[in-house]
C-alpha positions in Angstrom: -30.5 76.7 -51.2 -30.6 74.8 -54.5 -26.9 74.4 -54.2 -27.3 72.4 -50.6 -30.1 70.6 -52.5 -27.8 69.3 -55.5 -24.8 68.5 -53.4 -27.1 66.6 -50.9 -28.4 64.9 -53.8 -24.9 63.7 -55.6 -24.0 62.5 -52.1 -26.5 60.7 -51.6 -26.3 59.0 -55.0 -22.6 58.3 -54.6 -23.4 56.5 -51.1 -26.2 54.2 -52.8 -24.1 53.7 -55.9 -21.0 52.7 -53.3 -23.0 50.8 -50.6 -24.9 49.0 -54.0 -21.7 47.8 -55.4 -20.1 47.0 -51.6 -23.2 44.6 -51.3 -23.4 43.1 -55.1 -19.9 42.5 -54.9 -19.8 41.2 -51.3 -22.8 39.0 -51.9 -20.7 36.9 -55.2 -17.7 36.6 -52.8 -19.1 35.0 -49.9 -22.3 33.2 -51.9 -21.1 32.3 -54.5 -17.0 32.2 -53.6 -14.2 33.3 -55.9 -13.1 30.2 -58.2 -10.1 32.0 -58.8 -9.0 32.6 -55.3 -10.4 28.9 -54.6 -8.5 27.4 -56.9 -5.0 29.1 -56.3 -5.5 29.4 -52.5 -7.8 26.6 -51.6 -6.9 27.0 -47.6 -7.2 29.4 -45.2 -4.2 31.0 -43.3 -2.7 29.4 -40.8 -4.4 26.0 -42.2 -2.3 22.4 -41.3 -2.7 19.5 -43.6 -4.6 16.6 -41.8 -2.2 14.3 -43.1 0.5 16.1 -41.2 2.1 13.8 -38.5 -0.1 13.6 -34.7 1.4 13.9 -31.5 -1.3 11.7 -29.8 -2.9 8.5 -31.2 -6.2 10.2 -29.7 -6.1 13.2 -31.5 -9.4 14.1 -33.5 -10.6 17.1 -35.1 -13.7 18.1 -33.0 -15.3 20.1 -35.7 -13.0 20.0 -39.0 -15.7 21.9 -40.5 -15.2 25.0 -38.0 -11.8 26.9 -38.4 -9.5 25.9 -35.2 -10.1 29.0 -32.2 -6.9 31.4 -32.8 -5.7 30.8 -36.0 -4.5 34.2 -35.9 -2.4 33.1 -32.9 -4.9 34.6 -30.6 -5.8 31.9 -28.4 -2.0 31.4 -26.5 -2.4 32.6 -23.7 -5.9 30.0 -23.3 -3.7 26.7 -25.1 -1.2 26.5 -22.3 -2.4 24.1 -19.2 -0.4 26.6 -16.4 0.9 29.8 -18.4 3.6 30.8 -20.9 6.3 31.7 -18.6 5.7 28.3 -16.8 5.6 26.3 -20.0 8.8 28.6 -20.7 10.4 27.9 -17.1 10.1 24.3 -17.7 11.2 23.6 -21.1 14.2 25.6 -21.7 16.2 24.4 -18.6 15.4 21.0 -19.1 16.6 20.9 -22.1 19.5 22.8 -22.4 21.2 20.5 -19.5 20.8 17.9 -21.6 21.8 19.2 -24.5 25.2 18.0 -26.4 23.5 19.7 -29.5 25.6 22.5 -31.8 23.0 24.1 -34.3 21.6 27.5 -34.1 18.7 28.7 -36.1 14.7 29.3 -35.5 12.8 26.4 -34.8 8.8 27.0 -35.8 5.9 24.2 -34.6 2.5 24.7 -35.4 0.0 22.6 -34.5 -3.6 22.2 -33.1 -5.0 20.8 -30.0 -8.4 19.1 -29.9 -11.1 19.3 -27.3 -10.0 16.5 -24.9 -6.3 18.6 -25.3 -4.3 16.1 -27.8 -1.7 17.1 -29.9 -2.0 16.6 -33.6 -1.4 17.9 -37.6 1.6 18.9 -36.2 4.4 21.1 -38.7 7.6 22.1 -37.9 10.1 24.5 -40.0 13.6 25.1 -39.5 15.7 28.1 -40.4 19.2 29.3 -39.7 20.0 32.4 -38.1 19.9 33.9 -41.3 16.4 33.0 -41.8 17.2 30.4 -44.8 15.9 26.9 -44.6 18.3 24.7 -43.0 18.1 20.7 -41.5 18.9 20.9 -37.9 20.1 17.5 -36.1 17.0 14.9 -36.4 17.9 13.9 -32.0 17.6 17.3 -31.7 14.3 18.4 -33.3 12.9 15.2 -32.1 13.7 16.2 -28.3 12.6 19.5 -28.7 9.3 18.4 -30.2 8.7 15.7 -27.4 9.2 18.2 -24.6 7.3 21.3 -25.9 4.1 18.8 -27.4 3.9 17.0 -24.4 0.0 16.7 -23.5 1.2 18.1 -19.8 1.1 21.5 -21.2 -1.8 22.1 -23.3 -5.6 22.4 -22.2 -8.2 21.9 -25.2 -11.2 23.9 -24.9 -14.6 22.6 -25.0 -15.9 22.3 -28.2 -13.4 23.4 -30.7 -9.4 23.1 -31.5 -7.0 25.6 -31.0 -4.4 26.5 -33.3 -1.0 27.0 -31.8 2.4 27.8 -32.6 5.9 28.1 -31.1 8.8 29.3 -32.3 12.2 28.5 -30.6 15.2 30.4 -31.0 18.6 28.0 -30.4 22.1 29.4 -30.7 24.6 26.5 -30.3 22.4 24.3 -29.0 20.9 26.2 -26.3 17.2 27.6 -26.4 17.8 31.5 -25.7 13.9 31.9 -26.3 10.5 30.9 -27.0 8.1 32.8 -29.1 4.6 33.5 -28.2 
């Protein structure tokens, strides 16, 4: 029986000692914040620059104090005004008719919409098909980004932006897909 005793004893002391340092060490990070972390990584994931370009003379932050709803890319299927396959539907054959374009690559937006469902702090990335940074044509990425950020297709929600991205795959011009 003393054997029970001792081991029950040295387990509980290990789970005080962890839960004790869990807490100590959990209270400085979110309390007091990590300087070092702050100072190398002063933004959160998925953060866009306020001084990035805006889609919409309207747009305003609702809350730039709250982190935008889906940051973790969460929130798609809410963002779009119809659905995805509609936003899809309408995008890709529009603008592949038009297109006299010959890059191919990956085309990445973000950007956030605001309450009233304006398009700003837009950023866009372009890649080859080899994933290395490229320059696609500028009448090109200009078209694509007045189609798929046209106000038509997104929804804000109430009280707080949404963080949304797209990512476009083109071969030779032609969307073959977009991503979400």
């Amino acid at each position: 029986m003393k054997k029970w005793g001792k081991i029950t004893g040295w387990a509980i002391l290990g789970t005080t000692l962890f839960i004790g340092g869990m807490l100590t060490n959990g209270y400085s990070e979110v309390f007091k914040g990590s300087k070092k972390n702050n100072q190398k990584y002063p933004h959160h994931i998925g953060y866009l620059d306020p001084s990035n370009p805006d889609m919409d003379k309207e747009f305003r932050r609702c809350n730039p104090d709250v982190l935008p709803y889906g940051f973790y890319s969460s929130a798609f299927k809410y963002a779009f005004k119809n659905n995805p396959t509609q936003f899809k539907e309408s995008i890709i054959p529009r603008f592949n008719k038009e297109s006299t374009f010959s890059d191919s690559g990956f085309l990445g937006i973000r950007f956030l919409i605001d309450c009233k469902g304006n398009i700003g702090d837009y950023e866009i990335n372009e890649l080859n098909l080899d994933y290395k940074k490229t320059d696609f044509e500028k009448d090109m990425v200009d078209g694509l980004l007045h189609l798929c950020l046209n106000k038509e297709h997104w929804k804000g929600s109430k009280n707080v932006d949404t963080y949304m991205y797209l990512i476009l795959k083109i071969e030779n011009g032609q969307i073959l897909e977009i991503i979400p």
